[in-house]
C-alpha positions as CSV (number, residue, x, y, z in Angstrom):
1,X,0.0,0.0,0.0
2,X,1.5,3.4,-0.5
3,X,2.0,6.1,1.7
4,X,-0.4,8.8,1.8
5,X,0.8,12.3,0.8
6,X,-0.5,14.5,3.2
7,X,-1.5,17.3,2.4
8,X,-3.2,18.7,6.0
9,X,-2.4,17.1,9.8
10,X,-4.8,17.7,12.6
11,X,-3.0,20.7,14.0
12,X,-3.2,22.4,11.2
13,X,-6.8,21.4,10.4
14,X,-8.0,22.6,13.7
15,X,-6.4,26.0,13.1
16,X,-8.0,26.3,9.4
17,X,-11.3,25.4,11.3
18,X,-10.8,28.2,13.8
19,X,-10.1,30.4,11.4
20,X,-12.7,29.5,9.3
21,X,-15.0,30.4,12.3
22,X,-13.8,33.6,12.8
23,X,-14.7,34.5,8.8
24,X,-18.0,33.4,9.6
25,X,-18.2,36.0,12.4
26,X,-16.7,38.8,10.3
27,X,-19.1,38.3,7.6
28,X,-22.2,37.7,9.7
29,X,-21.6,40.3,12.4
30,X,-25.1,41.5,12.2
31,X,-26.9,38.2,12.7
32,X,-28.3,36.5,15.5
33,X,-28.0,33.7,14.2
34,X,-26.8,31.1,11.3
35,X,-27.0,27.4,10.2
36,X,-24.6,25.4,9.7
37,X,-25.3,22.6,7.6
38,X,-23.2,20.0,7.3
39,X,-23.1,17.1,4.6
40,X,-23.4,14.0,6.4
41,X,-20.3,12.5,7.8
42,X,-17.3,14.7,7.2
43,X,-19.5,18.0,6.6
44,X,-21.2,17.4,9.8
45,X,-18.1,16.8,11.5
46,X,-17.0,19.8,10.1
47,X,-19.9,21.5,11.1
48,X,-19.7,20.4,14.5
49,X,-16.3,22.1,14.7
50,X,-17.2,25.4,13.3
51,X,-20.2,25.3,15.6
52,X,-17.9,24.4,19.1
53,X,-15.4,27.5,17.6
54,X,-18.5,30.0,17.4
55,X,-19.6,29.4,20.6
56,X,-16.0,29.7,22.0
57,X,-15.7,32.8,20.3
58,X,-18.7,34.6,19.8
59,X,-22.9,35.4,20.9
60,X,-23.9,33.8,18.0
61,X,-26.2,31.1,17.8
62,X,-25.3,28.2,15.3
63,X,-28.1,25.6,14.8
64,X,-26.7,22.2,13.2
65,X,-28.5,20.8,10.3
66,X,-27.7,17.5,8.5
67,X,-28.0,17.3,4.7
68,X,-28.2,13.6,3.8
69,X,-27.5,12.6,0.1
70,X,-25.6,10.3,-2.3
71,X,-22.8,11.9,-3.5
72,X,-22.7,9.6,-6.7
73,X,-26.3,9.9,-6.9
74,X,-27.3,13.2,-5.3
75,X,-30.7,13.8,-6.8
76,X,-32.5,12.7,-3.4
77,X,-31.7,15.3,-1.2
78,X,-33.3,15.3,2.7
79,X,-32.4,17.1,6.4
80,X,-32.3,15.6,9.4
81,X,-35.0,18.1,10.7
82,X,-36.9,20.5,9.4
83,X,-36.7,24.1,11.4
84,X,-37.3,27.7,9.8
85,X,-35.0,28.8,7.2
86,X,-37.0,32.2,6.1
87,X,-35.2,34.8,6.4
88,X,-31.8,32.9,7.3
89,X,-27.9,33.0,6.9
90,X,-27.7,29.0,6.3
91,X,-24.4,27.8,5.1
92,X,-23.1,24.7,3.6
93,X,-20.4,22.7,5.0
94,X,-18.6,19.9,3.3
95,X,-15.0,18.5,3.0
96,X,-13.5,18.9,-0.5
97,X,-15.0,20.6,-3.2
98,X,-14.2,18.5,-6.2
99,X,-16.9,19.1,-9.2
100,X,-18.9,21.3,-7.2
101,X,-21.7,18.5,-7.7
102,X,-22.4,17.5,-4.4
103,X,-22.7,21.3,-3.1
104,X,-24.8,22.4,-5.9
105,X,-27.2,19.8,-4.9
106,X,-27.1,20.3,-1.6
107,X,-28.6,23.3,-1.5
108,X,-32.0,21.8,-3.2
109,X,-33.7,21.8,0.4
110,X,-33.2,25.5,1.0
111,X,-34.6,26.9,-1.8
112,X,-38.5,25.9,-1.7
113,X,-37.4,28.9,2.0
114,X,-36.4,32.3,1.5
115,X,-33.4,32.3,2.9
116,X,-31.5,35.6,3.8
117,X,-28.6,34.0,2.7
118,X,-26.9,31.2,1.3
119,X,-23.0,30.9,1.9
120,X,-20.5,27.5,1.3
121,X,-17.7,26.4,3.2
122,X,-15.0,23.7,2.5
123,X,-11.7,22.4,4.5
124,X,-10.3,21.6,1.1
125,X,-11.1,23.2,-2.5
126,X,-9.8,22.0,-5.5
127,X,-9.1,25.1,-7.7
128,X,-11.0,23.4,-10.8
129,X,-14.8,22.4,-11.1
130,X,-17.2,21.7,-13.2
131,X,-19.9,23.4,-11.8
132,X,-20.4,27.0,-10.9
133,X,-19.9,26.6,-7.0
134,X,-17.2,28.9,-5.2
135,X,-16.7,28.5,-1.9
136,X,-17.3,31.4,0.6
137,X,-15.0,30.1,3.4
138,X,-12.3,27.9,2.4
139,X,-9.7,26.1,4.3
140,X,-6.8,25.3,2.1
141,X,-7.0,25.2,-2.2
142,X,-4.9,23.3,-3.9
143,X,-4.4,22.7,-7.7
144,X,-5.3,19.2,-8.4
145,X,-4.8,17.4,-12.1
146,X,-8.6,15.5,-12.9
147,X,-7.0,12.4,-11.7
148,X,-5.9,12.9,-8.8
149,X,-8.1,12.9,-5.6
150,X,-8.6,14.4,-2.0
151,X,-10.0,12.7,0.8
152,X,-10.1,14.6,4.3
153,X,-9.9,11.4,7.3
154,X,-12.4,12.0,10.4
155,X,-12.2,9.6,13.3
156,X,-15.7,10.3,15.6
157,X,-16.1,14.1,16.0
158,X,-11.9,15.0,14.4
159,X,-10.3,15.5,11.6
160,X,-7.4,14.1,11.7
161,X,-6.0,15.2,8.3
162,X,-6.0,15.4,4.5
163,X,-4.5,13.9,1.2
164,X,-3.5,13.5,-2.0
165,X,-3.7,10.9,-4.3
């Protein structure tokens, strides 16, 4: 098996996430309160970090909602609950941006609302896509060739890094 090429540890993760949370704040100063949805497993996990920075840092409330879909197959898109989204900051959390699929999709539940607005966040963004998603709060970009891949690793409720391959 070969060795991973890292591209991301922990420490440094957990600094891009604090970070990260800090953006949120500066761009959101005059709310009361956003939502932070995450795309299940490593967006939620995600999520769940920004959310535990936020509080640390900040008055502002950030309710955690789950988007569940297949990324292969992301037609069927559902939340873990349904809560008011009128008039709300929500934004999107996932791992890696790759085509911009997954996130464009992901935001399917959100607009039958009138949300206030509707903001994107990655660890990871791959600097070429095939769809017009840009992410508003990104970790770290890198310039990938099409075949190469990123995968960000989560163990329970961490991220324990990134990599190339």
């Amino acid at each position: 098996m070969a060795q991973k090429n890292y591209i991301m540890d922990a420490v440094t993760a957990e600094k891009k996430l604090q970070r990260l949370a800090y953006e949120i704040l500066e761009n959101n100063s005059d709310e009361q309160q956003v939502i932070l949805a995450g795309i299940r497993e490593n967006g939620t996990v995600i999520a769940k970090y920004i959310q535990k920075n936020l509080q640390a840092i900040s008055n502002l409330y950030a309710e955690l909602v789950t988007i569940y879909l297949d990324k292969r197959v992301p037609q069927k898109v559902t939340l873990d609950k349904e809560i008011g989204f009128d008039n709300k900051v929500i934004i999107i959390i996932d791992d890696v941006t790759n085509s911009g699929k997954t996130m464009l999709h992901a935001m399917k539940p959100f607009l039958d609302h009138d949300p206030k607005k509707i903001q994107t966040l990655v660890l990871v963004e791959r600097t070429h896509k095939t769809f017009p998603i840009h992410p508003d709060y990104v970790g770290l970009s890198v310039a990938t060739t099409l075949q190469e891949h990123i995968f960000v690793e989560v163990g329970g409720d961490k991220v324990s890094g990134a990599w190339m391959e």
